[in-house]
DSSP file (Angstrom, degrees, kcal/mol; ACC not computed):
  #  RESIDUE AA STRUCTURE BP1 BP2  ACC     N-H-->O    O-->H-N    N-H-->O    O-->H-N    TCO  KAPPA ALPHA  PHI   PSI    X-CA   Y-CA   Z-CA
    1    1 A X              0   0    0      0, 0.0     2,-0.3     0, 0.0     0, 0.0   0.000 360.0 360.0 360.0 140.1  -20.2   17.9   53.1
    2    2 A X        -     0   0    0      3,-0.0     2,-0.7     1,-0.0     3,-0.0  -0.552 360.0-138.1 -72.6 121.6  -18.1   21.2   52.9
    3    3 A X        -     0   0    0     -2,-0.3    -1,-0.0     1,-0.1     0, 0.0  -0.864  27.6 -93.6-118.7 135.8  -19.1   23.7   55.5
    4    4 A X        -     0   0    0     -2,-0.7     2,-0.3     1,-0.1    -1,-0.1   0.449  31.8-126.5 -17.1 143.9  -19.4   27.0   54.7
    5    5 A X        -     0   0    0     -3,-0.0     2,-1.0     1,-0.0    -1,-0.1  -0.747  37.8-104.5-113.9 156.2  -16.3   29.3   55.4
    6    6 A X        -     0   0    0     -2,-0.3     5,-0.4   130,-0.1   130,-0.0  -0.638  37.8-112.3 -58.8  73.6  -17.4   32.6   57.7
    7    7 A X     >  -     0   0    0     -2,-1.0     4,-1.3     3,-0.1     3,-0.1   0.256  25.9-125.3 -42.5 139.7  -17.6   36.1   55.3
    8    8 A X  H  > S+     0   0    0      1,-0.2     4,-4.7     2,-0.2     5,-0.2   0.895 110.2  59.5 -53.9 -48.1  -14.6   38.4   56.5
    9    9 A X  H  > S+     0   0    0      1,-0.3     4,-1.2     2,-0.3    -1,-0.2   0.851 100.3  51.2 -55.6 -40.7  -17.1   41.1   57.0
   10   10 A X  H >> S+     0   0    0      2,-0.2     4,-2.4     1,-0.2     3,-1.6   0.965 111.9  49.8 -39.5 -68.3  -19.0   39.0   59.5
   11   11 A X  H 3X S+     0   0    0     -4,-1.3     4,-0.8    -5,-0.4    -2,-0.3   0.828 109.0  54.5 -31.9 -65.4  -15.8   38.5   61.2
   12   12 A X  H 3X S+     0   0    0     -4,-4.7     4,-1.6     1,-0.2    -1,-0.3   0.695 106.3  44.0 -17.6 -55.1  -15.2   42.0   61.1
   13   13 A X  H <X S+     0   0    0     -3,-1.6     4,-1.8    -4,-1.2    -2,-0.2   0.825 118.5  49.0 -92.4 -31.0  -18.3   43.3   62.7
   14   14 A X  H  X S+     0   0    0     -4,-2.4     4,-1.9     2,-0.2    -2,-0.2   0.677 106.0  54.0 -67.0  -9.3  -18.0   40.5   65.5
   15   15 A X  H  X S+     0   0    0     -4,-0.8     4,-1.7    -5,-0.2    -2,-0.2   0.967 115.5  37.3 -96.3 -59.3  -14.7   41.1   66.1
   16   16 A X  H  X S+     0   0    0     -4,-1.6     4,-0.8     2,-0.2     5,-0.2   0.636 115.4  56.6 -76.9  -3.2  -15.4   45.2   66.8
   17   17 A X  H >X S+     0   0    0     -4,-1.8     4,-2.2     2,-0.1     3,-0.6   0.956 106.7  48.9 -56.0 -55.6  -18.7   44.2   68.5
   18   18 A X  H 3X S+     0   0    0     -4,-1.9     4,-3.5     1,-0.2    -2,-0.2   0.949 117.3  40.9 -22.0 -86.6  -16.5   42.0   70.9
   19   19 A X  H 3X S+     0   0    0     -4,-1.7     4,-0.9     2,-0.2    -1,-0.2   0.519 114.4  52.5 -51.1 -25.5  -14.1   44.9   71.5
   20   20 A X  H <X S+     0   0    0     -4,-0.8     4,-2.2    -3,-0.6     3,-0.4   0.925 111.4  46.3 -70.5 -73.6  -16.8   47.4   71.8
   21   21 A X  H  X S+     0   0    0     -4,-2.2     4,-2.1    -5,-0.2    -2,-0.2   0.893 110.8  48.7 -17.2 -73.9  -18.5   45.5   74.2
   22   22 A X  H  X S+     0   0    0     -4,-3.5     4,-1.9     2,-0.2    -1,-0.2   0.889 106.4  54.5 -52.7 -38.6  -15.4   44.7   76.4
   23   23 A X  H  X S+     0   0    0     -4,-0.9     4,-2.8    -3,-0.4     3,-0.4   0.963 112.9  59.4 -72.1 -45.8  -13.9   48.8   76.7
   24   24 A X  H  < S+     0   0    0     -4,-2.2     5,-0.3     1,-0.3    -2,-0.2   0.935 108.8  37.3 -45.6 -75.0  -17.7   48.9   77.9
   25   25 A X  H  X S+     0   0    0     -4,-2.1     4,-0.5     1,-0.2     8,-0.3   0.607 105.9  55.7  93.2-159.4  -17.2   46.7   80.4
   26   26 A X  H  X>S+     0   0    0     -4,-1.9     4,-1.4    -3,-0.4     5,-1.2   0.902 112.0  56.6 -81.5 -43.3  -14.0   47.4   81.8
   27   27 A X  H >X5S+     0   0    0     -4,-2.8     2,-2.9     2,-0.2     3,-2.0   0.535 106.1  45.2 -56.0-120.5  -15.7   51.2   82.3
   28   28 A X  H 345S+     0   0    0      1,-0.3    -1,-0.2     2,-0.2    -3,-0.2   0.202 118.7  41.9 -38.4 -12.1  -18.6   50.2   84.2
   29   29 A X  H ><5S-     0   0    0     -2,-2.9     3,-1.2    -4,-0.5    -1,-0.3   0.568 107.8-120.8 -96.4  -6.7  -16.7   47.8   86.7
   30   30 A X  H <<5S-     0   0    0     -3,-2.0    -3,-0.2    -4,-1.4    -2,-0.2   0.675  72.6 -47.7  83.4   0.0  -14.0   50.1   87.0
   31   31 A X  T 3<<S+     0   0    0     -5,-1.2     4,-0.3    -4,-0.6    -1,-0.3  -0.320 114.7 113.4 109.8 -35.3  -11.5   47.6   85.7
   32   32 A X  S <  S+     0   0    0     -3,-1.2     3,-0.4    -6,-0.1     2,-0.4   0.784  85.5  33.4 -48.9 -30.0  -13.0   44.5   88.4
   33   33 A X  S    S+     0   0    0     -8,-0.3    -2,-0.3     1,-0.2    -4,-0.2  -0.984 108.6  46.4-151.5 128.7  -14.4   42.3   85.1
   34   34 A X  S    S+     0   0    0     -2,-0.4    -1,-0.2     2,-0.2    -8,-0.1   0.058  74.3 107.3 135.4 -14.5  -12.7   42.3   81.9
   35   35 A X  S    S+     0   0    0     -3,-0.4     7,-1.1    -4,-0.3     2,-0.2   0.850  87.0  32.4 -66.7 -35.1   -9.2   41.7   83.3
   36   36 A X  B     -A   41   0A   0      5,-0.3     5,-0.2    25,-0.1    -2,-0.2  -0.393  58.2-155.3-115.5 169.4   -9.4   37.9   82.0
   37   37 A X  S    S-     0   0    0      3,-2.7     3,-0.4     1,-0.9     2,-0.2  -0.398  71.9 -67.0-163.8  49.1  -10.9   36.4   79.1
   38   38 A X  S    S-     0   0    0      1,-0.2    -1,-0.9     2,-0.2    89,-0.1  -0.461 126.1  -6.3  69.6-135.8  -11.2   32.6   80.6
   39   39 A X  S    S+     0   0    0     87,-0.3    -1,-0.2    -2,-0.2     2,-0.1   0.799 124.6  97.2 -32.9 -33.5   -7.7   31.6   80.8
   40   40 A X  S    S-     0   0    0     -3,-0.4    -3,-2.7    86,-0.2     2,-0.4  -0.335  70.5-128.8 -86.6 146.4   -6.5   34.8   79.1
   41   41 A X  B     -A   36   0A   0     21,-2.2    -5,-0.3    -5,-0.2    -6,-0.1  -0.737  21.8-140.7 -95.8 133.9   -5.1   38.1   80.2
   42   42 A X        +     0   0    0     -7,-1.1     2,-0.3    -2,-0.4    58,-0.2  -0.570  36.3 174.8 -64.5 144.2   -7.2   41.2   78.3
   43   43 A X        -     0   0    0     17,-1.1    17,-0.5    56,-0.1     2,-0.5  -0.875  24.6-119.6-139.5-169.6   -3.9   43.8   77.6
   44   44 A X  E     -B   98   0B   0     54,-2.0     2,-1.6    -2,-0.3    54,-0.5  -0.967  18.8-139.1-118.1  97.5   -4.0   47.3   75.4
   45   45 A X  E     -B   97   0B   0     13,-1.5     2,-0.5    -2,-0.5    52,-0.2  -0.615  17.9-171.9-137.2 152.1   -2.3   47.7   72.8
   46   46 A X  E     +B   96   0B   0     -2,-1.6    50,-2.2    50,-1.2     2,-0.3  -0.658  26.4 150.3 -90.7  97.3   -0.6   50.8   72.1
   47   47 A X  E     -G   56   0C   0      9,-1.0     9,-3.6    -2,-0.5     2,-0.3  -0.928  46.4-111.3-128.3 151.6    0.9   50.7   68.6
   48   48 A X  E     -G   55   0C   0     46,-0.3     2,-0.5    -2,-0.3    44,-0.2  -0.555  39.9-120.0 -79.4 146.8    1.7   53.5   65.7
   49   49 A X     >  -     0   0    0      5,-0.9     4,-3.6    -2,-0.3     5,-0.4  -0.741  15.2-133.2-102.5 135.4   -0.6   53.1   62.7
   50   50 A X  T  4 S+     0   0    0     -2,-0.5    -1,-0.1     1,-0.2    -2,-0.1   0.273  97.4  43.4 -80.9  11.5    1.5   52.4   59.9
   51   51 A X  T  4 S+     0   0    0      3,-0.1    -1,-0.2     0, 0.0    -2,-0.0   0.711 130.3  18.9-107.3 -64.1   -0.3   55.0   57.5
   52   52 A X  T  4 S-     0   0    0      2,-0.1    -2,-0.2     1,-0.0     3,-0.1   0.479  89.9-128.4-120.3  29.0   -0.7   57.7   59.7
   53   53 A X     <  +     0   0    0     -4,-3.6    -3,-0.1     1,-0.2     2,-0.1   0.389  60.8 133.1  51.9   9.4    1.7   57.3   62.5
   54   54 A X        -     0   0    0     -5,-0.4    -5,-0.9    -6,-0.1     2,-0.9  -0.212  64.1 -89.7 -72.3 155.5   -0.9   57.8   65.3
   55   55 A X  E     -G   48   0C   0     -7,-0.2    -7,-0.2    -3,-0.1     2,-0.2  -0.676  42.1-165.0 -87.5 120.5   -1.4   56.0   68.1
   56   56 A X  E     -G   47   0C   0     -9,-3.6    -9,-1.0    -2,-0.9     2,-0.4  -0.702   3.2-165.3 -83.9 150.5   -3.7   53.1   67.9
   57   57 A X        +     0   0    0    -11,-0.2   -11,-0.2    -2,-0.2     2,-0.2  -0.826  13.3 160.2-121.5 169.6   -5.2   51.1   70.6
   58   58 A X        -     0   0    0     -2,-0.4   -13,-1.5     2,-0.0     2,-0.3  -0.400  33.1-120.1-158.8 112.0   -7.1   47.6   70.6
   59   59 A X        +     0   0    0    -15,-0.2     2,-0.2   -40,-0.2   -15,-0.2  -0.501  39.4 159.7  -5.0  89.9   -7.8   45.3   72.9
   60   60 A X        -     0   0    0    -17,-0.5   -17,-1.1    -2,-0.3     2,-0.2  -0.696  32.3 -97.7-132.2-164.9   -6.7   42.0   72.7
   61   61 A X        -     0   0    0     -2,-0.2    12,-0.4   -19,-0.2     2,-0.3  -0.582  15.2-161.2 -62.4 138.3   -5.8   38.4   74.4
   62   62 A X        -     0   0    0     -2,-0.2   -21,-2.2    10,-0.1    10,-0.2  -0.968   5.8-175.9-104.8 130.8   -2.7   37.0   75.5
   63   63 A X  S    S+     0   0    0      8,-0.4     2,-0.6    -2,-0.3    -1,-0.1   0.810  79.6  41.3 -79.7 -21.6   -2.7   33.2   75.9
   64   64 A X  S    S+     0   0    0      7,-0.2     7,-3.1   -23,-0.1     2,-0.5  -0.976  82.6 163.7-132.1 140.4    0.6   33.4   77.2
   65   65 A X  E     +C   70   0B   0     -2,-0.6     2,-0.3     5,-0.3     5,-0.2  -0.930  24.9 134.6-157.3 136.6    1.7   35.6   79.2
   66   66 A X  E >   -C   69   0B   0      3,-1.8     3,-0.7    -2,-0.5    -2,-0.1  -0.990  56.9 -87.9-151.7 161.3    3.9   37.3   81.8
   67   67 A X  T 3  S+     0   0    0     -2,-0.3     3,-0.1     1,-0.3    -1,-0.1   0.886 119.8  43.1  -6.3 -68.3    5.3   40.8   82.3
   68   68 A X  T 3  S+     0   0    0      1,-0.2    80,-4.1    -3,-0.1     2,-0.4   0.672 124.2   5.9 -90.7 -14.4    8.0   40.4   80.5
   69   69 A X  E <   +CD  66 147B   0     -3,-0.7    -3,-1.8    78,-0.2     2,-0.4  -0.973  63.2 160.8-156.8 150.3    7.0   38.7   77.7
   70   70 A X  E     -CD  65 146B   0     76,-1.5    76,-1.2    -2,-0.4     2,-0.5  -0.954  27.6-101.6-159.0 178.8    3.9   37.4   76.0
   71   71 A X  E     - D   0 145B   0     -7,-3.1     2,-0.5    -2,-0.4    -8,-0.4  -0.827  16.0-172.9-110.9 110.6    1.9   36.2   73.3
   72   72 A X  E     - D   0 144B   0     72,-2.1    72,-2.0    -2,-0.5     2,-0.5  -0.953  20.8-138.0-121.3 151.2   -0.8   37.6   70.8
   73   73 A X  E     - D   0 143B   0     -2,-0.5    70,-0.2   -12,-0.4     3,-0.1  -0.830   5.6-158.6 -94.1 124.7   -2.9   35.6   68.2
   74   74 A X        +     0   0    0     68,-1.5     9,-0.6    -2,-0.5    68,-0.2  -0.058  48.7 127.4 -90.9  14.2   -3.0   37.5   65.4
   75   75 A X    >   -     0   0    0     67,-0.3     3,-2.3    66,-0.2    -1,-0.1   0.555  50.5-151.2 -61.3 -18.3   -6.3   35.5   64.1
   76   76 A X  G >  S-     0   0    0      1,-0.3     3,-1.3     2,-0.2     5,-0.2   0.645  76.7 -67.8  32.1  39.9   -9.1   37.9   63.1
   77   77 A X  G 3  S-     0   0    0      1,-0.2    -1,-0.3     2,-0.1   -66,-0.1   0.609  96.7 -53.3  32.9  50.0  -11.2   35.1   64.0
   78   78 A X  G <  S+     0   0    0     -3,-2.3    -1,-0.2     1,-0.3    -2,-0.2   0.159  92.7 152.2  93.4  -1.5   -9.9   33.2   60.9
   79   79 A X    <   -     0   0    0     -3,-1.3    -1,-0.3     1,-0.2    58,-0.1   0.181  54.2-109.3 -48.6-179.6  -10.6   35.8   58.4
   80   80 A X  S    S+     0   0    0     57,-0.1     2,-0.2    58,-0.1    -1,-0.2   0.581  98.5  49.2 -84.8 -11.3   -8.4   36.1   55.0
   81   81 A X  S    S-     0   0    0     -5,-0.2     2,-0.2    58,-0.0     3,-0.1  -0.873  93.5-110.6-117.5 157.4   -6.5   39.1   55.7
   82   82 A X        -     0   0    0     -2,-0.2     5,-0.1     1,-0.1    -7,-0.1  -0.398  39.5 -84.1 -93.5 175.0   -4.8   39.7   58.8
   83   83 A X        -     0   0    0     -9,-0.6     3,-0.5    -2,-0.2    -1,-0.1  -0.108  34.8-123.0 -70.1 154.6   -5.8   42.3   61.7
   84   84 A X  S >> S+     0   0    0      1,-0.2     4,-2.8     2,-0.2     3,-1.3   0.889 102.6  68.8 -68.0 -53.4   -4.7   45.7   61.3
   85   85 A X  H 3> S+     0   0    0      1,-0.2     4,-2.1     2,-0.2    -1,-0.2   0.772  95.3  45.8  -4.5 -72.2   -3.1   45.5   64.3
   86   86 A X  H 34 S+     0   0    0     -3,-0.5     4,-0.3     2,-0.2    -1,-0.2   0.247 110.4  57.0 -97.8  17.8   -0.6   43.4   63.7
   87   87 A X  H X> S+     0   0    0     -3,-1.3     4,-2.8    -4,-0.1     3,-1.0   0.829 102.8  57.4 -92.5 -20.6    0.1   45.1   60.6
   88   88 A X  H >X S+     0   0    0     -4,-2.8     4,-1.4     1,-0.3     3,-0.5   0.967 108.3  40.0  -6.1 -97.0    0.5   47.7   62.4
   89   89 A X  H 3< S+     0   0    0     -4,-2.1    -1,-0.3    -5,-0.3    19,-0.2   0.421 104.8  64.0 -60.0  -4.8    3.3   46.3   64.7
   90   90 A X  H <4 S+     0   0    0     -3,-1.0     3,-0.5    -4,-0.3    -1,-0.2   0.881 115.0  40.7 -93.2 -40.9    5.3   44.3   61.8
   91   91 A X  H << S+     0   0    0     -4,-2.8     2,-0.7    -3,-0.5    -2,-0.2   0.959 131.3  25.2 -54.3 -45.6    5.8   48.2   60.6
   92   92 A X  S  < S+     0   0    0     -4,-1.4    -1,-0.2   -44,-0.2   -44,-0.2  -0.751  72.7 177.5-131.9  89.5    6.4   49.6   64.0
   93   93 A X        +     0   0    0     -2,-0.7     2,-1.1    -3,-0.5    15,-0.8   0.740  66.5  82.2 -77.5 -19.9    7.8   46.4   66.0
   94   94 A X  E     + E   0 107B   0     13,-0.2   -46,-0.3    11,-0.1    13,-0.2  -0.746  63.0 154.2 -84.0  99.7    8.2   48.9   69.2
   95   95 A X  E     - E   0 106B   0     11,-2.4    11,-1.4    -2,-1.1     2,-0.4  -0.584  38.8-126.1-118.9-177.3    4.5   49.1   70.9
   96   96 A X  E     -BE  46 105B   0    -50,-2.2   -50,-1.2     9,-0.2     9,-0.3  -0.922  20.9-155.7-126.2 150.1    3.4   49.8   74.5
   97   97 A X  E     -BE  45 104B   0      7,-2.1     7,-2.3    -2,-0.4     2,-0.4  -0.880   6.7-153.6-123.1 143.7    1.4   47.5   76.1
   98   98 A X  E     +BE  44 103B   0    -54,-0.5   -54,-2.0    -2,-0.3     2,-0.3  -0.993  29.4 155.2-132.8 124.1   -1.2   48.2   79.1
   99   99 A X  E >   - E   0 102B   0      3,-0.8     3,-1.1    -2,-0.4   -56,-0.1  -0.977  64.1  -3.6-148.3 127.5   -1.9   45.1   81.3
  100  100 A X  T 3  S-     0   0    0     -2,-0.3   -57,-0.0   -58,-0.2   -65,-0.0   0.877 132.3 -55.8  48.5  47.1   -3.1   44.8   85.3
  101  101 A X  T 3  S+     0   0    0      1,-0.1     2,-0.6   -70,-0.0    -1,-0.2   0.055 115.1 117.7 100.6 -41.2   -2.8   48.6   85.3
  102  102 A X  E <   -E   99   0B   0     -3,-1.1    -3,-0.8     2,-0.0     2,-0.6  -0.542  51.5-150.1 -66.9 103.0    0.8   48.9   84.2
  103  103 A X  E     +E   98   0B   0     -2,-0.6     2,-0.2    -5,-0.2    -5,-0.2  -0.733  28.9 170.6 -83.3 135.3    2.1   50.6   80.6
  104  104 A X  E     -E   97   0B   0     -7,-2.3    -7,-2.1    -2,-0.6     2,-0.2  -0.986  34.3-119.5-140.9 133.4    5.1   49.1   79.4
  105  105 A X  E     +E   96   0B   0     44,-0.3    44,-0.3    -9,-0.3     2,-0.3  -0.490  33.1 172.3 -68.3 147.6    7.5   49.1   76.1
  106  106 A X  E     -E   95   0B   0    -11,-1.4   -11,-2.4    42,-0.2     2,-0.5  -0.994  29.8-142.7-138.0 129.2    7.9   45.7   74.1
  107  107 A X  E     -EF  94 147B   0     40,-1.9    40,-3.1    41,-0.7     2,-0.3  -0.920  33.7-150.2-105.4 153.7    9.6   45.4   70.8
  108  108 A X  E     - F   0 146B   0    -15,-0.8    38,-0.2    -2,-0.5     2,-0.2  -0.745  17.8-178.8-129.8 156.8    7.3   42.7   69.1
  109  109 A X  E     - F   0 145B   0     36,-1.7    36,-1.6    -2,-0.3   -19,-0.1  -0.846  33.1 -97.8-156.4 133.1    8.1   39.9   66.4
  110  110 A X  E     - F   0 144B   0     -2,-0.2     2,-0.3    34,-0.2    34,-0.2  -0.269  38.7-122.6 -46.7 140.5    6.7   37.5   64.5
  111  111 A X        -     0   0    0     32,-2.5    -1,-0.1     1,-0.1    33,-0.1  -0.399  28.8-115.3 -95.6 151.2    7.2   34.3   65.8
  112  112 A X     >  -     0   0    0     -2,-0.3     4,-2.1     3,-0.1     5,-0.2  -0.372  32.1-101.9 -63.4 155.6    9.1   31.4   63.3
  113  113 A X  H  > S+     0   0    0      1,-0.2     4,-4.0     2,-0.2     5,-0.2   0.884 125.6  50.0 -31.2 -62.0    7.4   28.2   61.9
  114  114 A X  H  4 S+     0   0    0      2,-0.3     4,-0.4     1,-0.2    -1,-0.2   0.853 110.1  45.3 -39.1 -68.5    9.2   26.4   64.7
  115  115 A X  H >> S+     0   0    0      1,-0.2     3,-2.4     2,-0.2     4,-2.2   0.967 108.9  52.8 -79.1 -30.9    8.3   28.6   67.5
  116  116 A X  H >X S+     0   0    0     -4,-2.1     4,-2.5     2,-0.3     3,-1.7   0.982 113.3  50.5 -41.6 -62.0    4.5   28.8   66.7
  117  117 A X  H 3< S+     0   0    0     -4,-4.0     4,-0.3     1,-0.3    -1,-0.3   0.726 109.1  48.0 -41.0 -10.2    4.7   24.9   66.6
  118  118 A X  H <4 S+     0   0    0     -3,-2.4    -1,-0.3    -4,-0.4    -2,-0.3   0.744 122.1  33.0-121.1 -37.1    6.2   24.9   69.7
  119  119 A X  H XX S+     0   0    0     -4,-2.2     4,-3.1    -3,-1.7     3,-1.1   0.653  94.4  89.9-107.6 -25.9    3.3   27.7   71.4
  120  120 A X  H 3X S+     0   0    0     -4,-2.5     4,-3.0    -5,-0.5     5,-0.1   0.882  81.8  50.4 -48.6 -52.2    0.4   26.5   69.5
  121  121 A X  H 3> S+     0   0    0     -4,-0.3     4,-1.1     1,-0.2    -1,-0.2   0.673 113.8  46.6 -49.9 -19.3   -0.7   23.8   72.1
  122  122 A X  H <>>S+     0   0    0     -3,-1.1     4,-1.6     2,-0.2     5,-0.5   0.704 113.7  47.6 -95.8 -27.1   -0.6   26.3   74.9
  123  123 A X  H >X5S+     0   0    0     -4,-3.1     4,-2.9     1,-0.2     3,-0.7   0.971 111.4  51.8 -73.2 -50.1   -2.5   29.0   72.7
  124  124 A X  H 3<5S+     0   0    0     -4,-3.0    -1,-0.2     1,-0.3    -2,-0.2   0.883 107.5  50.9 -62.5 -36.8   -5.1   26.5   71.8
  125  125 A X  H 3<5S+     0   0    0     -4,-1.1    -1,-0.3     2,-0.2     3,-0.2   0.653 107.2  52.9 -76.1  -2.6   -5.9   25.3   75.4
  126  126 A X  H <<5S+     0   0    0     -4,-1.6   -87,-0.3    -3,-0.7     2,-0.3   0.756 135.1   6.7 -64.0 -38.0   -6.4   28.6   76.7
  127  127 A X    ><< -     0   0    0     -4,-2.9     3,-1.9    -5,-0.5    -2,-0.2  -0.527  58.5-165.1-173.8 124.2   -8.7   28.9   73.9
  128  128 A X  T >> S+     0   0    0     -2,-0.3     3,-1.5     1,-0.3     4,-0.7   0.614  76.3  79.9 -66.8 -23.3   -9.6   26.3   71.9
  129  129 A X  H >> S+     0   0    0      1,-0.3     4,-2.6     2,-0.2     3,-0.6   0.809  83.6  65.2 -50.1 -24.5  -11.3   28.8   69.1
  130  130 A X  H <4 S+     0   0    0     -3,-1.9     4,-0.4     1,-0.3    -1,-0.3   0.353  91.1  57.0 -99.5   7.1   -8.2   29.6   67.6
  131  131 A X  H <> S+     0   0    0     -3,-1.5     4,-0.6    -7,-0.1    -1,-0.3   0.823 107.8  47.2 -90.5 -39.3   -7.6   26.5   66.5
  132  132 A X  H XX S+     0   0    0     -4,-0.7     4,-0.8    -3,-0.6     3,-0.7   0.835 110.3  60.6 -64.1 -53.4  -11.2   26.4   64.4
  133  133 A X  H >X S+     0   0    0     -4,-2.6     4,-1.3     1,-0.3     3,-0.5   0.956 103.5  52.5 -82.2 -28.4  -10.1   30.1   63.0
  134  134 A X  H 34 S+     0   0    0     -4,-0.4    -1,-0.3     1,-0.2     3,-0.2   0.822 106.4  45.0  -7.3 -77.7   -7.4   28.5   61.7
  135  135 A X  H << S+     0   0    0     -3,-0.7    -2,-0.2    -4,-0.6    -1,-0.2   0.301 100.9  76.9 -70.8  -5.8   -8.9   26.1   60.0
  136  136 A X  H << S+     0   0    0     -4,-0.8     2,-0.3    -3,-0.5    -2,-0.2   0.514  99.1  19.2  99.1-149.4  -10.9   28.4   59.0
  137  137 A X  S  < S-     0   0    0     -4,-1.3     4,-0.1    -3,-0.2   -58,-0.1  -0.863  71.1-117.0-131.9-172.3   -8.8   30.4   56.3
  138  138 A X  S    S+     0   0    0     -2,-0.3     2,-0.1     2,-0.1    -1,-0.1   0.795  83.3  95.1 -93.5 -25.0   -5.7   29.4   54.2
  139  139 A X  S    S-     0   0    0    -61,-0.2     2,-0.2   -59,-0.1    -2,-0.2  -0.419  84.3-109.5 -65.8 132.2   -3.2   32.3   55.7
  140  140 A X        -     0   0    0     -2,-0.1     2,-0.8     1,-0.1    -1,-0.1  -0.578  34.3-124.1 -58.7 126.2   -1.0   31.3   58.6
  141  141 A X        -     0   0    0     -2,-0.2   -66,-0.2     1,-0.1    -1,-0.1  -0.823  28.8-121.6 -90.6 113.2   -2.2   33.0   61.6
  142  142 A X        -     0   0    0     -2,-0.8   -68,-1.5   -68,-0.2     2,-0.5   0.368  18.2-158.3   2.4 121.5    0.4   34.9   63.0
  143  143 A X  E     -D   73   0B   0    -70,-0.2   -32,-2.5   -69,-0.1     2,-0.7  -0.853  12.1-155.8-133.3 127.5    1.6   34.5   66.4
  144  144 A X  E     -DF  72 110B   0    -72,-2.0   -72,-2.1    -2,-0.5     2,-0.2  -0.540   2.8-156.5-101.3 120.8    3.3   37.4   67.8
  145  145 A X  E     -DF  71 109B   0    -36,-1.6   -36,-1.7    -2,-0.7     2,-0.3  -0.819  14.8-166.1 -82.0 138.6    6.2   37.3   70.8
  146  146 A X  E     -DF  70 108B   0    -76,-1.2   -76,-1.5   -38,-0.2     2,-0.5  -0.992   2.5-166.3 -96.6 118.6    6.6   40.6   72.8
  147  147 A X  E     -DF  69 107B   0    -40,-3.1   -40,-1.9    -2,-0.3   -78,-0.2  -0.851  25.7-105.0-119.5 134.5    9.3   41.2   74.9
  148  148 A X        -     0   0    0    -80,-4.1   -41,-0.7    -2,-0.5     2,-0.4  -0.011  35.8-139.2 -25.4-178.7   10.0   44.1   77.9
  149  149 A X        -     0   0    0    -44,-0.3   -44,-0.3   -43,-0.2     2,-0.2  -0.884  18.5-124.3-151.2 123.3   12.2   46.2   76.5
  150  150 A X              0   0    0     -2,-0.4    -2,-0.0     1,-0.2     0, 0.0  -0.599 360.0 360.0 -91.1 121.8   15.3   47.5   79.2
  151  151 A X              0   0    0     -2,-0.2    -1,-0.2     0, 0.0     0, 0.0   0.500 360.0 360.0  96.6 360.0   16.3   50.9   80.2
């Protein structure tokens, strides 16, 4: 038996319930709860929106992660189109990121077949959903490398 694929809209409204939810929150602790997201670090990120050149923000996950460089899932919890967000950033690959307090520049890129094969096992055991949104829809979901950006 086939089971049923999720409506994007669904996706949609869980995905800014989620986010609503979380900025909630990280205001009423003050930052203490919200930092992590099981395994994952919660960051901000700061990108120009590729329509009207404002600054956008979002909340999302890194499963991998360090200062200087990290990881985003571009999944939109398996929908068929991908997050605005990272269309966002493929237009305007220079974003700022806010993580444990800190704002920081990153120029951002999609990562190649290769390295997504190569990061997939680490994104799916930090959290094992993204393997299900995957499966899913039919687009490859994105996985985006950021890296510090010097000087």
């Amino acid at each position: 038996m086939t089971r049923a694929r999720t409506p994007d809209w669904v996706l949609g409204a869980g995905a800014r319930a989620m986010e609503t939810s979380h900025r909630l929150l990280l205001a009423a602790t003050g930052g203490r709860l919200g930092q992590r997201f099981g395994s994952n670090q919660t960051v901000e990120l700061h990108v120009a929106g590729r329509k009207t050149g404002r600054r956008i923000s979002t909340l999302l996950t890194s499963p991998v992660y360090t200062p200087d460089r990290l990881v985003l899932v571009a999944s939109k919890g398996g929908s068929s189109d991908h997050p605005d967000w990272y269309k966002n950033l493929v237009a305007n690959p220079t974003v700022e990121i806010t993580a444990d307090g800190a704002t920081r520049q990153y120029q951002t890129r999609t990562a190649s077949a290769q390295e997504k094969a190569r990061l997939w096992p680490s994104i799916v055991k930090s959290f094992p959903g993204y393997d299900g949104y995957q499966r899913n829809t039919d687009r490859q979901i994105p996985v985006v490398i950021c890296e510090l950006t010097t000087g």
